[in-house]
VOGU-3710 file (C-alpha; in Angstrom, 3 decimals, decimal comma):
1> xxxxxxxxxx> 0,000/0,000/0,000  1,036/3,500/-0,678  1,512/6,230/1,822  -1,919/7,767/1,467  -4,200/4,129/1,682  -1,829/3,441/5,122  -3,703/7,301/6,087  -6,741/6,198/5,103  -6,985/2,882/7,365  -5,645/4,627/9,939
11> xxxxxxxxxx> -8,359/7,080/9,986  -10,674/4,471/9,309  -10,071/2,011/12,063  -9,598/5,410/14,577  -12,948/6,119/14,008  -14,592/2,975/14,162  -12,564/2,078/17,572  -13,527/5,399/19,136  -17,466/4,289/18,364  -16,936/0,687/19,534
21> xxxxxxxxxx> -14,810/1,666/22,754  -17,581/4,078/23,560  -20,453/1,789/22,869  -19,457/-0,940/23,457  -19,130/-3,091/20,508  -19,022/-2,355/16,195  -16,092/-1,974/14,807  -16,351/-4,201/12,647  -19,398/-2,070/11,062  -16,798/0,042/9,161
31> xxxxxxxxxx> -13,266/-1,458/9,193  -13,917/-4,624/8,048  -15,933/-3,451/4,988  -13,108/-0,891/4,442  -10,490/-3,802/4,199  -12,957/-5,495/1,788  -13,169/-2,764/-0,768  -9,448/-2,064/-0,406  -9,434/-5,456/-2,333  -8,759/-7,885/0,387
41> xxxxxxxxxx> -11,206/-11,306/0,046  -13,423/-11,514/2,818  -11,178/-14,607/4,626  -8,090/-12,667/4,674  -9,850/-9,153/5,794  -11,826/-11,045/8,524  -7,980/-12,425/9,795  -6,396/-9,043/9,585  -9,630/-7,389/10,743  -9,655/-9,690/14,154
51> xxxxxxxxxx> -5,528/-9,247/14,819  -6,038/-5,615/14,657  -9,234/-5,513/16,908  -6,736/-6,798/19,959  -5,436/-3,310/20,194  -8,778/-1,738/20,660  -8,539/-3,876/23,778  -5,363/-2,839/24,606  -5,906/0,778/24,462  -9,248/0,795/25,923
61> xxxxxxxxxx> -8,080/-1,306/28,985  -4,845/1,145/29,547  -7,631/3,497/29,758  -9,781/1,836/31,924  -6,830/0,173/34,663  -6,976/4,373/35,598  -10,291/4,024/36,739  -9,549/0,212/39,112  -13,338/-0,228/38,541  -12,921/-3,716/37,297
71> xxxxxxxxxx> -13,200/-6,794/39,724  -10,839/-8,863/37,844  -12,188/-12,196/39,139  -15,562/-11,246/37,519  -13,243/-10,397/34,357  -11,779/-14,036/34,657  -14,670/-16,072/34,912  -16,069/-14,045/31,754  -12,630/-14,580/29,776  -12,707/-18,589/30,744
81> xxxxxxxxxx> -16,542/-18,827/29,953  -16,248/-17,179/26,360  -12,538/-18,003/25,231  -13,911/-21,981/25,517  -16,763/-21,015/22,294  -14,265/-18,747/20,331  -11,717/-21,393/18,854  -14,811/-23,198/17,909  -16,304/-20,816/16,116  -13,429/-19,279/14,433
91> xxxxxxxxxx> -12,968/-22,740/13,225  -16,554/-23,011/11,938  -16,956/-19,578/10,359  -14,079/-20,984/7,361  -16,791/-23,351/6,355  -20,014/-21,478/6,608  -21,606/-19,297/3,478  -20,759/-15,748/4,347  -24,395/-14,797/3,473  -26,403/-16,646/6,031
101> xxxxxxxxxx> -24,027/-15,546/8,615  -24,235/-12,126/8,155  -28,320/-12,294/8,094  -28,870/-14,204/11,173  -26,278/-11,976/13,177  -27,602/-8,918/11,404  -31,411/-10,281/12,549  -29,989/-11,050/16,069  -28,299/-7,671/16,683  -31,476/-5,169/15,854
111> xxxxxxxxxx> -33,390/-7,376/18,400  -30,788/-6,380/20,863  -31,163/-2,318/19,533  -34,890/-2,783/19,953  -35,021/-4,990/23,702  -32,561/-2,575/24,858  -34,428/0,564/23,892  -38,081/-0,859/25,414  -36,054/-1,790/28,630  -35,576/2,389/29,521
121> xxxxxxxxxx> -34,172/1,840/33,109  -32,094/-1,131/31,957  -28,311/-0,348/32,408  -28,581/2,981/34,175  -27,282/2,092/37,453  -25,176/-1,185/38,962  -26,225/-3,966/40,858  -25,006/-7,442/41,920  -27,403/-9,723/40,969  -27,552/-13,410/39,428
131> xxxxxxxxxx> -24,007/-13,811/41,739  -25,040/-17,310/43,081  -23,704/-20,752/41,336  -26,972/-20,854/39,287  -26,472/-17,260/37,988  -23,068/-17,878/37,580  -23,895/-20,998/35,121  -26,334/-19,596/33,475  -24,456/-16,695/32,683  -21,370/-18,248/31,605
141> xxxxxxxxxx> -23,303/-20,710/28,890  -24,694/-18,082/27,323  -20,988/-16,346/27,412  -19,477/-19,809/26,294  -22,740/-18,963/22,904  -21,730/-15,188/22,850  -17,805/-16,348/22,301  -18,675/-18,591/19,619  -20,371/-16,278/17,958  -17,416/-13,555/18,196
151> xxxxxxxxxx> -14,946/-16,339/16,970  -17,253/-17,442/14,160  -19,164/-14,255/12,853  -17,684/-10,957/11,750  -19,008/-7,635/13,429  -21,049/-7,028/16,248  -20,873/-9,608/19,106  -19,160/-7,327/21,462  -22,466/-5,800/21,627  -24,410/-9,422/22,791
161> xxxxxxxxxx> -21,250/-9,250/25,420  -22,427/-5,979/26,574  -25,826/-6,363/26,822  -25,894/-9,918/28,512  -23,714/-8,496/31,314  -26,073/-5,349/31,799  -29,224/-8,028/31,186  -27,954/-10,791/33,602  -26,004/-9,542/35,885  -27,311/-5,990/36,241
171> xxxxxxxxxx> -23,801/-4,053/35,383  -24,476/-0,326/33,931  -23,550/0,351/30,850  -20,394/2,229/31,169  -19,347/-0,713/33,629  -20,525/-3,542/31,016  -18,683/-1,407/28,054  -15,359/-1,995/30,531  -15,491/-5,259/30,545  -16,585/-5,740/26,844
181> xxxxxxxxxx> -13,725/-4,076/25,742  -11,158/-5,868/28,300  -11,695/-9,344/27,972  -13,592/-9,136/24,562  -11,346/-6,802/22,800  -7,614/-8,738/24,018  -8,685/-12,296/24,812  -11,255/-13,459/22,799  -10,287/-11,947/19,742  -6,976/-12,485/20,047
191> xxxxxxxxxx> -7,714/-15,903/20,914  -9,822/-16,105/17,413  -7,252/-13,838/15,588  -4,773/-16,476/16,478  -7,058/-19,060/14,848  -7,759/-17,586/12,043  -4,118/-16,159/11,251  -3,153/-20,417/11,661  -5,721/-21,556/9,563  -6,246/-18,605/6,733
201> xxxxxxxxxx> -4,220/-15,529/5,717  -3,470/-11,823/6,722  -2,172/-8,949/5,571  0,571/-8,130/7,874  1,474/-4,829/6,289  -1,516/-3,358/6,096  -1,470/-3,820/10,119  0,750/-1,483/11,717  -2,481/1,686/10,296  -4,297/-0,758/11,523
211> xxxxxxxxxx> -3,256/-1,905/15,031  -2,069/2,131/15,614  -5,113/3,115/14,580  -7,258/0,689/16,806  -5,431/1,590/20,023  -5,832/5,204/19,433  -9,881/4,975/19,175  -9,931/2,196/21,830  -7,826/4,733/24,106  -10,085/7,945/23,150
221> xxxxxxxxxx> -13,510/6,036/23,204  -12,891/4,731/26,436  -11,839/8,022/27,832  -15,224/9,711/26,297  -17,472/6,725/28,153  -15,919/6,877/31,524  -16,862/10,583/31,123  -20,253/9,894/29,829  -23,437/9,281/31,815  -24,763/5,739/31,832
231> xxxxxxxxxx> -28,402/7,490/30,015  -25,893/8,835/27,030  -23,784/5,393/26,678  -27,122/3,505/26,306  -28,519/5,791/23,695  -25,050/5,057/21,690  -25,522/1,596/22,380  -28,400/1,244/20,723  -28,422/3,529/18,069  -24,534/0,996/16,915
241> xxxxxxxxxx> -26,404/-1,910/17,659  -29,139/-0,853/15,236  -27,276/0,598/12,525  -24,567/-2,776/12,911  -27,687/-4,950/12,324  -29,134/-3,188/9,376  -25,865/-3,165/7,883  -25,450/-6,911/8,163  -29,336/-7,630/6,758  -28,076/-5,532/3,954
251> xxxxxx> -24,746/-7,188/3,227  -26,786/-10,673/3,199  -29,187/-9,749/1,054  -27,194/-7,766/-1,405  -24,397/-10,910/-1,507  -25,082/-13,435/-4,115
//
């Protein structure tokens, strides 16, 4: 790539980190596309896509350590519940027709937009709540479903993460976001970028925009949610969650 395309996915995967770190999931929505019509074939800009995301983590959790809001055993048992489904389904999604992926995640993801705009109160404020062992299983098989589908499908399943923690557990959203973008955004995609990059092919030099780029918005989008009211972060959340799913029904429908 030249000098000015390395600018371009730079600013690219800046601004779609800054919207995912702040929302808590989506990046995918425009980077991945963007490495698409760059010319890279969907299996090698889903690879490259998924080793860059693992610096949205990185610069979202330097961001968030400031804060020492996270209870890092919590942030365990969700790494260990979802990292089990993401090898899996990073696996699977080499096998399965792009187009019926994208449309049942695309489907799946404006259900979230619309539960979590009917549920107004949901996410507003914290509270402990499904913290006994049957809460605890409960919530970590639908984690262990949640990682599969963020090994196995392409944009979007940071926001399930998100959601299920403020649903289940009763986290706020800017607390829920934290998490997301810890254990979501470093293990389990690396753990499916790792996958993908032994079993397919990437792009290493279109990376380094890529990765600097990712850990810039992840830094900056995680700055503007700690800053940000719990009311503000939900509206955000929905309004990526709805757009991600449209996008998705769109893709499916327009690929042959």
């Amino acid at each position: 790539m030249d000098t000015l395309q390395q600018i371009l996915l730079f600013l690219i995967s800046t601004i779609a980190n800054t919207f995912s770190a702040y929302a808590g999931g989506g990046a995918g929505l425009l980077q991945l596309p963007a490495l698409i019509f760059l010319g890279l074939p969907f299996a090698v800009a889903l690879a490259t896509h998924k080793i860059a995301s693992v610096a949205l983590g990185i610069g979202a959790a330097i961001r968030h350590s400031r804060e020492k809001k996270l209870n890092w055993k919590f942030a365990l048992f969700i790494l260990v519940t979802g990292v089990a489904g993401v090898i899996p389904g990073a696996s699977f999604i080499l096998t399965v027709p792009e187009k019926h992926a994208n449309l049942a995640l695309g489907i799946m993801t404006v259900g979230l937009a619309v539960y979590s705009w009917r549920r107004t109160d949901m996410g507003l404020n914290t509270e402990n709540i499904h913290r006994d062992r049957t809460g605890y299983v409960v919530g970590g098989m639908v984690l262990l479903i949640i990682g599969i589908l963020n090994g196995s499908l392409t944009s979007g399943t940071g926001l399930f993460c998100t959601l299920w923690l403020v649903r289940w557990f009763g986290l706020g959203y800017k607390l829920a976001i934290a998490y997301t973008l810890v254990i979501v955004g470093i293990f389990w995609n690396g753990t499916g970028a790792i996958t993908l990059a032994l079993l397919g092919t990437v792009k290493w030099s279109w990376l380094p925009a890529l990765i600097l780029g990712s850990a810039t918005g992840g830094y900056y989008g995680a700055h503007l949610a700690i800053k940000s009211h719990n009311s503000s972060i939900k509206l955000a959340f929905e309004l990526v969650t709805l757009i991600t799913g449209l996008a998705l029904i769109a893709k499916a429908l327009t690929t042959s």
